[in-house]
C-alpha positions as CSV (number, residue, x, y, z in Angstrom):
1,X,14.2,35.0,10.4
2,X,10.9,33.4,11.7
3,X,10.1,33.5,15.4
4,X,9.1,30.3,17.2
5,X,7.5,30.9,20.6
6,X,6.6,28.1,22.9
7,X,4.0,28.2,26.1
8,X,3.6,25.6,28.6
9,X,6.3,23.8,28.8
10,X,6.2,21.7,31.6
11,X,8.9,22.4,34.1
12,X,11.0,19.7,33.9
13,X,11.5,19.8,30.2
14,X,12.6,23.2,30.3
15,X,14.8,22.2,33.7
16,X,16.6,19.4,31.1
17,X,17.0,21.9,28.3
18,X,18.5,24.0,30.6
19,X,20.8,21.8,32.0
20,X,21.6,20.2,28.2
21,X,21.9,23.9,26.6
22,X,24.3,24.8,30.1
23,X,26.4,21.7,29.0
24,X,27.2,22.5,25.5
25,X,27.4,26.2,26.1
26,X,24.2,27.6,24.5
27,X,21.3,29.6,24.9
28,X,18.1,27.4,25.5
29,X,17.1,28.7,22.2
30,X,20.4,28.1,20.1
31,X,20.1,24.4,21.9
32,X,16.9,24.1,21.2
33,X,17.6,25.2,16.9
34,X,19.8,22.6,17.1
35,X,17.7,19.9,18.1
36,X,15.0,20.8,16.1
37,X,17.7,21.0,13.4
38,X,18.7,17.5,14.3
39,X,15.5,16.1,14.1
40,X,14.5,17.8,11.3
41,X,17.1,16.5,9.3
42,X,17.1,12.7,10.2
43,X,13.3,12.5,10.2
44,X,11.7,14.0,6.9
45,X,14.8,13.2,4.0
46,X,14.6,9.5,4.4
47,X,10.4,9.8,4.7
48,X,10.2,11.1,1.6
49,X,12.1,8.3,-0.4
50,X,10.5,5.6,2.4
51,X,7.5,6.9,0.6
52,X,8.2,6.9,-3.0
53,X,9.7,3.1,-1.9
54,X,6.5,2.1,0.0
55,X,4.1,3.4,-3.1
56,X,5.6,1.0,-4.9
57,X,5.2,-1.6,-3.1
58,X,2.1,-0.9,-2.1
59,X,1.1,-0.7,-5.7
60,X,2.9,-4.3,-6.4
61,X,0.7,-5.5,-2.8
62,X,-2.4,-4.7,-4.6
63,X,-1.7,-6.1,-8.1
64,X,-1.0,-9.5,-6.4
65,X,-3.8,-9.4,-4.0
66,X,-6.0,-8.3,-7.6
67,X,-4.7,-11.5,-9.1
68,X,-5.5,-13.5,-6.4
69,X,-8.4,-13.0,-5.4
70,X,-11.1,-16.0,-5.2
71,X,-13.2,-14.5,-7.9
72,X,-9.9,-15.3,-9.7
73,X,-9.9,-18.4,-9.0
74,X,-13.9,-19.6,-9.5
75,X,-14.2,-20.0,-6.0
76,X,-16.8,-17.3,-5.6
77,X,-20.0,-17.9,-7.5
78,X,-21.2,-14.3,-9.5
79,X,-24.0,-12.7,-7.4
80,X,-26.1,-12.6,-10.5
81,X,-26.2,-16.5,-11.0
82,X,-27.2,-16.6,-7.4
83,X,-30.1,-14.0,-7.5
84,X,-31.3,-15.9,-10.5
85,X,-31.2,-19.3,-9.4
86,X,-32.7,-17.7,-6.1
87,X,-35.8,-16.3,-8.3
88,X,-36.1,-19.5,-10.3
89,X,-37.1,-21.4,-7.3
């Protein structure tokens, strides 16, 4: 099993973990597994289908942005023409 060791924690977090470990009947480091457990658990699972969900959508963002754009529309004049017509004067 890995080994976790944690230095300068301030004193009143470790005073709370104390006093929330005391309350449940743990060790400060089997309360503090479990939180990390806790966390753990309800933070990364759903990120890593929030991501798969926001690719998608991201992906569907940028095709509709791509089709409208001005350029897509003939409000933006190509810089070409205007480099030319520039020149020609």
């Amino acid at each position: 099993m890995a080994t976790l060791q944690i230095e300068n924690i301030p004193e009143d977090l470790y005073t709370r973990l104390q006093e929330l470990a005391d309350a449940q009947n743990r060790s400060i480091s089997a309360f503090a597994i479990a939180i990390l457990e806790s966390e753990l658990s309800t933070k990364i699972k759903p990120l890593s289908g929030q991501r798969k969900k926001s690719v998608r959508e991201l992906l569907a963002e940028i095709s509709r942005r791509r089709e409208s754009r001005p350029a897509n529309m003939g409000m933006i004049l190509d810089s070409t023409a205007l480099i030319r017509e520039d020149r020609d004067r």
